[in-house]
Each structure stands twice: as C-alpha cells, then as structure tokens.
C-alpha positions as a Markdown table, in Angstrom:
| # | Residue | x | y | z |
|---|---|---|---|---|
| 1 | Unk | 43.6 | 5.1 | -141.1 |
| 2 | Unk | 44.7 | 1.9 | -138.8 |
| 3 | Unk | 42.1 | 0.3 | -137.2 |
| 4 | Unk | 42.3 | -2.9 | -135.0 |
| 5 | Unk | 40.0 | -6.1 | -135.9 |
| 6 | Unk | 39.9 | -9.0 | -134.3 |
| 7 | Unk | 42.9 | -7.8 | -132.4 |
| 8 | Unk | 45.0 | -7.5 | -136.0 |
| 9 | Unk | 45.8 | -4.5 | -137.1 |
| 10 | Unk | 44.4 | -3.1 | -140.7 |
| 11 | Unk | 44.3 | -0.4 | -142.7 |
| 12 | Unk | 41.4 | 1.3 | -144.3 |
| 13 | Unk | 40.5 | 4.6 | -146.2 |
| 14 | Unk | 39.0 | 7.5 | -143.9 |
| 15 | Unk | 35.4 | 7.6 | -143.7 |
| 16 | Unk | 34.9 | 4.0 | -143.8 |
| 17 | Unk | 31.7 | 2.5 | -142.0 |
| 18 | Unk | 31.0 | -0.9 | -140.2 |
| 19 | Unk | 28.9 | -1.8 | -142.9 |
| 20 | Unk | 32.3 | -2.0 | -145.6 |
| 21 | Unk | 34.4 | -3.4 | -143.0 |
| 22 | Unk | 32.2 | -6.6 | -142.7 |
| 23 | Unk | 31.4 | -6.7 | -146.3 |
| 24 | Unk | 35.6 | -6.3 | -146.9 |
| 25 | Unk | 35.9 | -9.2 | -144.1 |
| 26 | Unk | 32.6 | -11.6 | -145.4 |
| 27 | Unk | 33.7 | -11.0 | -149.3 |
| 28 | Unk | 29.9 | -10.4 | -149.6 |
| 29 | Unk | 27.5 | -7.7 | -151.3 |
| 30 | Unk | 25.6 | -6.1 | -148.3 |
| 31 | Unk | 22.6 | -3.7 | -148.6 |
| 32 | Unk | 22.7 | -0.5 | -146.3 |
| 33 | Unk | 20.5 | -2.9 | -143.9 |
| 34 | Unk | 23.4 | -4.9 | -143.3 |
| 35 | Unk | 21.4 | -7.9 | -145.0 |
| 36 | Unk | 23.5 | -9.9 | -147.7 |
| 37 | Unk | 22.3 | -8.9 | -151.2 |
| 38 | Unk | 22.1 | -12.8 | -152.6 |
| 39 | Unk | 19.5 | -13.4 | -149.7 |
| 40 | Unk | 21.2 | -15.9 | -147.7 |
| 41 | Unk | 21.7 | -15.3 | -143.4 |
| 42 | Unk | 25.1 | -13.5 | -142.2 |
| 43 | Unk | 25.5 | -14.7 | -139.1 |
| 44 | Unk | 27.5 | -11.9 | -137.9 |
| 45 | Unk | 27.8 | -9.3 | -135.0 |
| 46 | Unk | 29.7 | -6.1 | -134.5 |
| 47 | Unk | 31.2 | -4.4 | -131.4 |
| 48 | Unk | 33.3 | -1.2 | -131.9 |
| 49 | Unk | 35.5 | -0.3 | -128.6 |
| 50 | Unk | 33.6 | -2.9 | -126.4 |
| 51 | Unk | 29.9 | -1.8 | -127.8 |
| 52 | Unk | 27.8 | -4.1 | -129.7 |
| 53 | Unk | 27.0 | -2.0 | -132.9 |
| 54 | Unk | 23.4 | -3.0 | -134.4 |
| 55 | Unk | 23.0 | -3.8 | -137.4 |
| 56 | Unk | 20.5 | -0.9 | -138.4 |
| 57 | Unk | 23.8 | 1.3 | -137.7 |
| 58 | Unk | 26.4 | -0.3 | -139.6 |
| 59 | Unk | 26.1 | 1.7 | -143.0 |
| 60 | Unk | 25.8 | 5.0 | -141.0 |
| 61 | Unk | 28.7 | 4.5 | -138.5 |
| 62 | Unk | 32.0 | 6.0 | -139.4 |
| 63 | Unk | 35.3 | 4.5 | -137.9 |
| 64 | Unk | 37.7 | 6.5 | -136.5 |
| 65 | Unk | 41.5 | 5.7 | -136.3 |
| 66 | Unk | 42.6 | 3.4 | -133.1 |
| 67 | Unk | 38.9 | 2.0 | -133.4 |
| 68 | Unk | 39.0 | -1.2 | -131.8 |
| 69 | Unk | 36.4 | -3.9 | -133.4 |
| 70 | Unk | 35.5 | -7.5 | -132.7 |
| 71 | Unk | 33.2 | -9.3 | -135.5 |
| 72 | Unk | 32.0 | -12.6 | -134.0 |
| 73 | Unk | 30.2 | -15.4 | -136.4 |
| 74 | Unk | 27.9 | -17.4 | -135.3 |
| 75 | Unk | 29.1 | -20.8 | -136.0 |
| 76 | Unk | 26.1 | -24.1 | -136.0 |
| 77 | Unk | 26.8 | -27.1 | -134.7 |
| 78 | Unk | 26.2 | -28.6 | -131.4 |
C-alpha cells in the first residue's frame, strides 16, 4: 500500500501499524509499548492524517492506503 511520510511517498505491506513504521524509520527494536528495546529514550511523535497518535496505540493501529503521517523528533539543544 502507498502511504505518505513526512510528505515522501513510501510503500509498505497491508496491515502495517505505526509501531513498524517508526521502528522501519528509527532502524530500532521497539516493544509493543512503543519503548526502544535497548532501553535508551525515542524522542519521537506520531500524527496520522493531522492526529497525534499516542504511543500506547502505535502497535494496535493499522494504516490504511493514502494515510498521511508526520513523525517529528525531538531534537536537544538550545
């Protein structure tokens, strides 16, 4: 199915779910929490068709072809 992230177009398999999107896009291991499995912080948010998606959600939310989805990082600095 195509999805838009970010504003790019990708492809992904049907039934795929926020939570494997962000681990395709992070390159990390996440638990169904949306936590990363080696422990360390994400620093990540979700919105899917201009709705923030929270993270409790991610590993039961399905996408759906022409989904539209921003992931944002939180970026330290000052």
């Amino acid at each position: 199915m195509k999805i838009m992230v970010n504003r790019r177009a990708q492809e992904l398999e049907a039934g795929a779910t926020v939570l494997e999107l962000v681990a395709l896009h992070t390159g990390r291991s996440l638990f169904e929490s949306g936590q990363p499995s080696d422990g360390g912080r994400l620093g990540i948010a979700v919105a899917r068709n201009g709705e923030l998606v929270p993270r409790r959600c991610w590993a039961a939310m399905e996408l759906n072809e022409s989904d539209e989805l921003d992931l944002v990082t939180a970026v330290q600095g000052g």
